[in-house]
C-alpha positions in Angstrom: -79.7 -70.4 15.2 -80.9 -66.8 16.4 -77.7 -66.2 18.4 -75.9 -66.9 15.2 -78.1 -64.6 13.1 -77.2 -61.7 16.3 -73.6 -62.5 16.0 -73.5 -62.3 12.2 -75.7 -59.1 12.2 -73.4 -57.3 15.0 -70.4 -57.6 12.8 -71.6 -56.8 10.4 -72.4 -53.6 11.8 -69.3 -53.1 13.8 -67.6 -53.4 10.2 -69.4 -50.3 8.6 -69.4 -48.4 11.8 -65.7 -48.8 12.1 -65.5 -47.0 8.7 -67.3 -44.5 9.7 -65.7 -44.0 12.7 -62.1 -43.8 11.1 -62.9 -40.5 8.2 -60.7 -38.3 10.9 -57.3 -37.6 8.5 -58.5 -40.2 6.1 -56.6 -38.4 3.7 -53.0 -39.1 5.4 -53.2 -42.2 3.6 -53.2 -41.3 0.2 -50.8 -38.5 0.9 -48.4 -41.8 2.2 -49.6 -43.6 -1.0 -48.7 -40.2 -3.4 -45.8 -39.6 -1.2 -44.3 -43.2 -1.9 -44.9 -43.3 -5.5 -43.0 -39.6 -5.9 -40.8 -38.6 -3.3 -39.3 -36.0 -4.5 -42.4 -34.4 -6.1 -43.8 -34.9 -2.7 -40.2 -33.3 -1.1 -40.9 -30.7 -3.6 -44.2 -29.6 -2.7 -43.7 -29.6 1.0 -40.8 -26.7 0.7 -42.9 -25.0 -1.9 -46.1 -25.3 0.4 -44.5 -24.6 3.5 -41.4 -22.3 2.1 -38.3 -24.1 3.5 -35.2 -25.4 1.9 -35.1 -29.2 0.4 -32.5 -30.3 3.4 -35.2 -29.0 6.3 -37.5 -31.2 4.7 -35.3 -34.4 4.9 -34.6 -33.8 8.3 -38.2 -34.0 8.8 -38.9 -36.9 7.0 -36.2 -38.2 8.8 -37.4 -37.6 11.9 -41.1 -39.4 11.4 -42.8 -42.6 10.6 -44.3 -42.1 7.4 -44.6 -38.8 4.7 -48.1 -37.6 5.9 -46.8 -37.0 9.5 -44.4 -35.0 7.9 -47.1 -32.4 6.5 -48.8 -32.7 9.7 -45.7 -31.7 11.6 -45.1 -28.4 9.7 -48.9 -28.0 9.6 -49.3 -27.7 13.0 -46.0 -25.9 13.7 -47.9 -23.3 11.1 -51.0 -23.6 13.0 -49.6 -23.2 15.8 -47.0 -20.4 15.1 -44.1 -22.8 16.5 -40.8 -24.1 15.3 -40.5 -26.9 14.1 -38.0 -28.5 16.6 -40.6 -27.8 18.8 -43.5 -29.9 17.0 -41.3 -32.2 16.3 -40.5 -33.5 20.0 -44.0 -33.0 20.5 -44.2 -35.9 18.0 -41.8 -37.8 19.3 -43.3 -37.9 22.9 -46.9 -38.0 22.2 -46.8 -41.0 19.7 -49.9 -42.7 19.8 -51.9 -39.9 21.5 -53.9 -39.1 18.0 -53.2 -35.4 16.4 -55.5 -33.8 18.7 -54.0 -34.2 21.2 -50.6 -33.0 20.0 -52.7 -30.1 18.6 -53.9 -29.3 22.1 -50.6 -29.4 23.5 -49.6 -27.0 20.5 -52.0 -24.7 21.8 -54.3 -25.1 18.9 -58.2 -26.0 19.6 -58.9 -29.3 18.6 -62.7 -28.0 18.1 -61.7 -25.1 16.2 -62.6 -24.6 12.7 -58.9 -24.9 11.1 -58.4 -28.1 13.0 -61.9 -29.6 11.8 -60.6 -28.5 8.1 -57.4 -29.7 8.5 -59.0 -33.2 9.6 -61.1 -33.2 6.4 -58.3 -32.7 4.2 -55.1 -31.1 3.5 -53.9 -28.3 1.1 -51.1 -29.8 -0.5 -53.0 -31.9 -3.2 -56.5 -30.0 -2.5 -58.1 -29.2 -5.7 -60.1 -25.7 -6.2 -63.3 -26.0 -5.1 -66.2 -25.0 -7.5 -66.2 -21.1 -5.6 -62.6 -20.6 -6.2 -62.9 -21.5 -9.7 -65.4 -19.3 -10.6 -63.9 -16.6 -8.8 -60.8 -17.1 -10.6 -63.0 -17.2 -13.9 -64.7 -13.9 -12.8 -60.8 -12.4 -12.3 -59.3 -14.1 -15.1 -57.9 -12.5 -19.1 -61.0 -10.5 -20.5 -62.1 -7.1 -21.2 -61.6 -5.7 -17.9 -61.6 -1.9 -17.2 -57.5 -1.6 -18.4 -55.2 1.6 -18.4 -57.4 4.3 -19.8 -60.2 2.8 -19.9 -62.6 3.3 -17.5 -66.5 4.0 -17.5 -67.6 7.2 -17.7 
């Protein structure tokens, strides 16, 4: 009875620690869930975000498993400062290795504070946070000191 009450207690905590373990890119998923629902909104956004033509992109999606490896590929490459040829057979020969260690081998620091960012979310359906909104509301249409019209 007590080694039943240990077993049930020990998965039970090996469920919620797994969850925990697993926040790194949690995000990718959604972006595949977004990505599926509206692929060429999602097409869309990755030339506009990372300013290349519509037929680089399908070469990239064509090139990876699933629409969030995409953004990571030209991420990185960005990151990085690398082509994206490059990146790319860096994807095809490190599958399964996890994104830091591609990252490593991109030259980028898996500990730095870009990659930690990057692991938190992405900025390709990031919201403003709370700062940038009121900055843009500090910057935004007003009374501002115009032509002519300075203090004196």
């Amino acid at each position: 009875m007590k080694s039943k009450r240990i077993l049930i207690l020990t998965l039970i905590f090996l469920l919620f620690a797994s969850g925990a373990i697993a926040t790194d890119f949690e995000w990718m998923r959604n972006m595949n869930v977004r990505a599926e629902a509206d692929a060429s909104g999602f097409r869309t956004q990755l030339a506009t975000r990372f300013h290349i033509g519509e037929s680089e992109v399908g070469v990239i999606l064509g090139n990876v498993e699933r629409p969030a490896d995409a953004y990571m590929v030209l991420r990185l490459g960005e990151m990085a400062g690398k082509p994206t040829d490059r990146v790319l057979r860096q994807y095809r020969e490190g599958k399964g290795r996890g994104w830091g260690v591609m990252a490593q081998r991109l030259g980028i620091k898996p500990g730095s504070a870009e990659f930690k960012q990057l692991k938190e979310s992405d900025d390709l359906y990031k919201k403003p946070s709370w700062d940038e909104k009121e900055d843009k509301d500090k910057h935004g249409k007003g009374k501002g000191e115009g032509k002519g019209k300075t203090k004196k």
